[in-house]
PLY file of the C-alpha trace (Angstrom):
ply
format ascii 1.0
element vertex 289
property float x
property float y
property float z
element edge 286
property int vertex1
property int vertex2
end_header
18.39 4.79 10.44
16.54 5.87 7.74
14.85 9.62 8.08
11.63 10.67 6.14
10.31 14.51 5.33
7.39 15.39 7.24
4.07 14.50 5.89
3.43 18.48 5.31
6.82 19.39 4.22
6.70 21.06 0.88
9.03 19.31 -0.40
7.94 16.94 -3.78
8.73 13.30 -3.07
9.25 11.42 -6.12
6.58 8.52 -6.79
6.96 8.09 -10.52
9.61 10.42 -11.16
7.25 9.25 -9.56
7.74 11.07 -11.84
6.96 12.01 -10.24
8.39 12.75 -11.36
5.94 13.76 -12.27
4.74 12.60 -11.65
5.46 15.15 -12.19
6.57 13.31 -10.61
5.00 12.50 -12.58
3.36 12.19 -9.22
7.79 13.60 -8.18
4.43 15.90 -3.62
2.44 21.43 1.60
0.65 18.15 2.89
-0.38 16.74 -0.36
2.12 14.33 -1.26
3.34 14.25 -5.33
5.96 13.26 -6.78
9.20 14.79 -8.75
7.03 12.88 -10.95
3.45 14.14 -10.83
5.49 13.23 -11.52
4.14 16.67 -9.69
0.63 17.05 -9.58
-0.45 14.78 -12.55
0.33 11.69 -10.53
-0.84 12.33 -7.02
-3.41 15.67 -7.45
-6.71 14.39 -9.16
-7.66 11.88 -6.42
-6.59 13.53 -3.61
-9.93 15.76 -4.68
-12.18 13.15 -3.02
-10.94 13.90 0.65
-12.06 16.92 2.43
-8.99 19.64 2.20
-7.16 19.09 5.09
-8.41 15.94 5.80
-5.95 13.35 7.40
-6.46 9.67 5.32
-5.31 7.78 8.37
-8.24 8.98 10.44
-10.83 7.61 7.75
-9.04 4.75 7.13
-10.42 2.26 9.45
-14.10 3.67 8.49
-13.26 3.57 5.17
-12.14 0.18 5.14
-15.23 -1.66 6.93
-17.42 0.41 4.19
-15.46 -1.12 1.08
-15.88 -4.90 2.59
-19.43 -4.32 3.35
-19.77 -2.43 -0.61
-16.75 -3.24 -2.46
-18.35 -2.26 -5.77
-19.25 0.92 -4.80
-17.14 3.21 -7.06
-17.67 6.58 -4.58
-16.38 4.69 -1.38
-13.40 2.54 -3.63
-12.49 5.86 -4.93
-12.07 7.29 -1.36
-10.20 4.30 0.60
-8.10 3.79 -2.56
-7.09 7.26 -1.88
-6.78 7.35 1.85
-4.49 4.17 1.26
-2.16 5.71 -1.23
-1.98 9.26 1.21
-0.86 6.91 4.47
2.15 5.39 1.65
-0.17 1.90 1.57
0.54 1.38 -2.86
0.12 -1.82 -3.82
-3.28 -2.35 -1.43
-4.46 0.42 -2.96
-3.78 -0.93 -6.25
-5.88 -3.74 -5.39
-8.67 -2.05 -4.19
-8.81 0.36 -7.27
-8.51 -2.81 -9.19
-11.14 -4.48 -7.79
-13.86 -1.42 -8.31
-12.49 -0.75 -12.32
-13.54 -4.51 -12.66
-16.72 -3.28 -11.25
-17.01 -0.60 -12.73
-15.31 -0.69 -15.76
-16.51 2.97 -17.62
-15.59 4.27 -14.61
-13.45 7.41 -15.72
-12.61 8.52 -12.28
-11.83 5.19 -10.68
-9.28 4.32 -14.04
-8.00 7.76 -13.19
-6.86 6.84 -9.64
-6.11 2.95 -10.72
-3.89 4.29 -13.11
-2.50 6.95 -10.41
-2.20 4.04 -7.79
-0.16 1.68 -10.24
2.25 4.33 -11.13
2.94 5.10 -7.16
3.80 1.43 -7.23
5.81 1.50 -10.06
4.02 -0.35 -12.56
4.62 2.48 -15.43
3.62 0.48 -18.86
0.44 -0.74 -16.94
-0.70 2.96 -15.41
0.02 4.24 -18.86
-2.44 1.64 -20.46
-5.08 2.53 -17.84
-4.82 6.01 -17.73
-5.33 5.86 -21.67
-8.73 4.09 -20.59
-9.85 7.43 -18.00
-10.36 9.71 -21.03
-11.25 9.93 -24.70
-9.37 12.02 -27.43
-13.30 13.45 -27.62
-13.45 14.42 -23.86
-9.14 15.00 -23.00
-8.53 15.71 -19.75
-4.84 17.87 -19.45
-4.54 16.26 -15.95
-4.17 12.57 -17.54
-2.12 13.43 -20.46
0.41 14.42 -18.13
-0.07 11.59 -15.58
0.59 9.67 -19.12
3.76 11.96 -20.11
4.86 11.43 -16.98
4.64 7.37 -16.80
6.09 7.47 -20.72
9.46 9.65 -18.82
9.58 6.78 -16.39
9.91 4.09 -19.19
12.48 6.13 -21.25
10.45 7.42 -23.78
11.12 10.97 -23.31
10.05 12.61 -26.90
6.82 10.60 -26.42
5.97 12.11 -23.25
6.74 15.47 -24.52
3.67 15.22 -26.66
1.66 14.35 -24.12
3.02 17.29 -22.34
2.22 19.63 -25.26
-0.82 18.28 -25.94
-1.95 19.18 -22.15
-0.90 22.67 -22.50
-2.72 23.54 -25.17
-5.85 22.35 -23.14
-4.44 24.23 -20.27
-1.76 27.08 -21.19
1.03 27.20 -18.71
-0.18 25.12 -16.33
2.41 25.20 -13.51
2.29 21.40 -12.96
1.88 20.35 -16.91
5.67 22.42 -17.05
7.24 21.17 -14.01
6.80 17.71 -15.64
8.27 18.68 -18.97
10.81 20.56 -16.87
11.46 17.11 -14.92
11.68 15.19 -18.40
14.14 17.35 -19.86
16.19 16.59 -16.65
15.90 12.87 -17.03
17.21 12.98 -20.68
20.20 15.55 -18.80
19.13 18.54 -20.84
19.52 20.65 -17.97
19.86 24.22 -19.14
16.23 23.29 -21.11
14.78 21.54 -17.78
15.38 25.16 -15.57
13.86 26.87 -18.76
10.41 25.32 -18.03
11.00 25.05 -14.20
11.64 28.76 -14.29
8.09 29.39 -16.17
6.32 27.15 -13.87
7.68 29.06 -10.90
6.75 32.67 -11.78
2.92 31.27 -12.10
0.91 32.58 -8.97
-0.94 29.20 -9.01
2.48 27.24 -8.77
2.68 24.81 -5.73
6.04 25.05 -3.24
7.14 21.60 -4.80
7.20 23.51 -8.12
9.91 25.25 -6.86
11.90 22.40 -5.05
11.90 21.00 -8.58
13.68 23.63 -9.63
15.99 23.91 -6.58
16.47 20.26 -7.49
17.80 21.48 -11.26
19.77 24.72 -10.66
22.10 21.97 -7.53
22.43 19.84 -10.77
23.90 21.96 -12.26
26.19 23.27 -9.56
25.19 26.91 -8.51
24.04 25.56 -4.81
23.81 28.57 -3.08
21.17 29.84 -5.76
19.18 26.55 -5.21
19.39 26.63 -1.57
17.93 30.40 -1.66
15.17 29.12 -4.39
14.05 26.01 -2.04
13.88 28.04 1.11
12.10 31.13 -0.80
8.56 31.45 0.83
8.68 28.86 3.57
8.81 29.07 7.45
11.78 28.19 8.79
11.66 24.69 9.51
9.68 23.92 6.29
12.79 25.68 4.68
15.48 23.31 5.85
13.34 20.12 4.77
13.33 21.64 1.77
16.99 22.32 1.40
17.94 18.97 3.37
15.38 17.50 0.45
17.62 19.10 -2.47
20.83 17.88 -0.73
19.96 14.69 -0.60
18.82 14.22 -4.28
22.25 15.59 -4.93
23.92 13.78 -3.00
21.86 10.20 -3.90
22.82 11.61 -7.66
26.41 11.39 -7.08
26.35 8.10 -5.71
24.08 6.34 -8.30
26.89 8.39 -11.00
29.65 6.05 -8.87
28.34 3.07 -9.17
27.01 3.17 -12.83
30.27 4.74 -13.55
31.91 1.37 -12.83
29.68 0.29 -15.76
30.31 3.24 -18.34
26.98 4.28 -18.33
27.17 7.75 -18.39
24.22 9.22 -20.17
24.31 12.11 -23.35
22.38 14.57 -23.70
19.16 13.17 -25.24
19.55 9.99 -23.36
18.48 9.09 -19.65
20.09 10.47 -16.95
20.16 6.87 -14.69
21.78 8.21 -11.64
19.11 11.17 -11.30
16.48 8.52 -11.64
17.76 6.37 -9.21
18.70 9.05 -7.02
15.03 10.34 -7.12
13.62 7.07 -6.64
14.95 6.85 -3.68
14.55 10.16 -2.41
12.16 9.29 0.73
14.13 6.35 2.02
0 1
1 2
2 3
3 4
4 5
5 6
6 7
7 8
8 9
9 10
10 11
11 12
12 13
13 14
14 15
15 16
16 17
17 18
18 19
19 20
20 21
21 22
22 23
23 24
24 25
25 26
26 27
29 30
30 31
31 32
32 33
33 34
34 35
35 36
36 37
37 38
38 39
39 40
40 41
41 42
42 43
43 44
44 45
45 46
46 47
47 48
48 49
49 50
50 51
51 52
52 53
53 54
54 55
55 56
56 57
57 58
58 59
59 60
60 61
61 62
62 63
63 64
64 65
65 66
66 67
67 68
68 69
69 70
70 71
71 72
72 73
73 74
74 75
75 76
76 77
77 78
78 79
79 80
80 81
81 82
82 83
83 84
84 85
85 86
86 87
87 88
88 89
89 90
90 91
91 92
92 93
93 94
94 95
95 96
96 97
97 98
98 99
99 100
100 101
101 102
102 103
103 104
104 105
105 106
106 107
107 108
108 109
109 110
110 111
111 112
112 113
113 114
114 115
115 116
116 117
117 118
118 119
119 120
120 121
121 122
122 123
123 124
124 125
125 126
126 127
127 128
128 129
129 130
130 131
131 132
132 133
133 134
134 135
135 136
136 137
137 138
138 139
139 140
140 141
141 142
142 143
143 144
144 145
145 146
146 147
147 148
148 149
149 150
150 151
151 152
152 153
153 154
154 155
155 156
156 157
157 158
158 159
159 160
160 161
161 162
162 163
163 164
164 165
165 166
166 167
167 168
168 169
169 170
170 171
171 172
172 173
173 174
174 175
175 176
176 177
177 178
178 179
179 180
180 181
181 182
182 183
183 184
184 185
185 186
186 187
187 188
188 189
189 190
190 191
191 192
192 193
193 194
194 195
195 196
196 197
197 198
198 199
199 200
200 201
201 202
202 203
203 204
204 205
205 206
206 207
207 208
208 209
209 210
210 211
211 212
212 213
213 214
214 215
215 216
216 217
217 218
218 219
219 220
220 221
221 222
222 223
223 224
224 225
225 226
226 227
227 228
228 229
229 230
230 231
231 232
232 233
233 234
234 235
235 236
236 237
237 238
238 239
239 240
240 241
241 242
242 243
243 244
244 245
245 246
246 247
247 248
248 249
249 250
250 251
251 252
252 253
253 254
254 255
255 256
256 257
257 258
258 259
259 260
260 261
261 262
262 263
263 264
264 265
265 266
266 267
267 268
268 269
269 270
270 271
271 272
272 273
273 274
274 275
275 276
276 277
277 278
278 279
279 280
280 281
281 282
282 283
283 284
284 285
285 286
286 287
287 288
């Protein structure tokens, strides 16, 4: 039987990682789901921003969805059920509907924003990327897209092309906890591990740094075999209960690692440094199964 974290574990779930990552994991998530990917919060943060905090999506889903089909061009009430429909786990509808209201409203920014978010949940990397290039303007950047776009680049492979994207969102917004977790997460991909806990670690120490930064980089230190030091990182601040999904969440990217390394072992594919770490991909992709 399969087992999922909670809904409000802290834990980061990878939807692009994913990214995601990323998004960080890149949308890689508290209750707002990212990704090792988004991923961390580029992914899965900016839309989340048109639903009350706290809110629960499933609630406003049924309201939300007689409002689109009476007003499906409305880019406000799009917005919001695409959102609600990516926060109950619902990706390729809300691909469609996001779809849908860019068509409508194609200058959109916001609405490419969360198409582009919405297509990288569902694992359509090269086309979010192409998108989220749409959402902003190299007049009018926004640090929050460049590293949804680093992030979708780390899920194609292109690792020293998402790295500018990274860099270029830091200098927009220094040390951005969730800008470094990704570039942490893309070093880790490319198994440059020592570099990947470098920019975890600066991430970690920022007061504004969410609980999945941290996971992240419970994630990296288990990589690279000091578990007792990740297990202390993933509980550190957390209840309890939130504490052991967190540490059962480390244990079984680990563990997902070491299988995806068995079977692409029987293949030779065992990555350098520089080159993409498969197993910790696939081991991350299928991290809420």
């Amino acid at each position: 039987m399969r087992m999922r974290p909670s809904r409000c574990s802290p834990v980061l779930r990878p939807a692009a990682f994913a990214l995601s990552f990323a998004v960080v994991l890149l949308g890689l998530g508290a209750c707002q789901t990212t990704d090792l990917q988004e991923v961390t919060g580029a992914l899965g943060g900016g839309a989340d921003k048109t639903r009350a905090p706290g809110g629960d999506p499933r609630a406003e889903l049924d309201q939300l969805r007689e409002r689109f089909r009476a007003t499906p061009n409305d880019p406000d009430v799009a917005l919001r059920y695409g959102t609600a429909l990516r926060g109950t786990g619902q990706r390729s509808q809300a691909v469609a509907v996001l779809e849908q209201a860019t068509i409508a409203n194609p200058s959109n920014k916001a609405l490419l924003a969360a198409y582009g978010r919405a297509l990288a949940d569902n694992g359509n990397f090269q086309q979010a990327f192409d998108v989220l290039s749409r959402a902003h303007s190299p007049e009018d950047p926004d640090w929050r897209i460049l590293s949804a776009q680093g992030a979708t680049l780390d899920q194609l492979g292109r690792h020293d092309e998402a790295r500018q994207y990274y860099a270029t969102a830091l200098k927009i917004a220094p040390d951005d906890p969730s800008v470094l977790s990704n570039l942490g997460l893309s070093y880790a991909l490319s198994n440059e591990l020592p570099k990947a806990e470098e920019q975890l670690r600066r991430a970690s120490v920022n007061p504004d740094a969410s609980p999945r930064v941290r996971t992240n980089l419970a994630v990296i230190v288990g990589l690279q075999g000091r578990m007792s030091e990740a297990e202390s990182i993933a509980r550190s601040g957390l209840p309890p209960a939130q504490a052991n999904a967190n540490v059962a969440y480390v244990k079984r990217i680990l563990e997902r690692r070491q299988v995806a390394q068995r079977e692409l072992a029987t293949r030779r594919d065992r990555p350098a440094a520089g080159q993409t770490d498969k197993a910790l991909a696939r081991a991350l992709s299928r991290a809420d199964d």
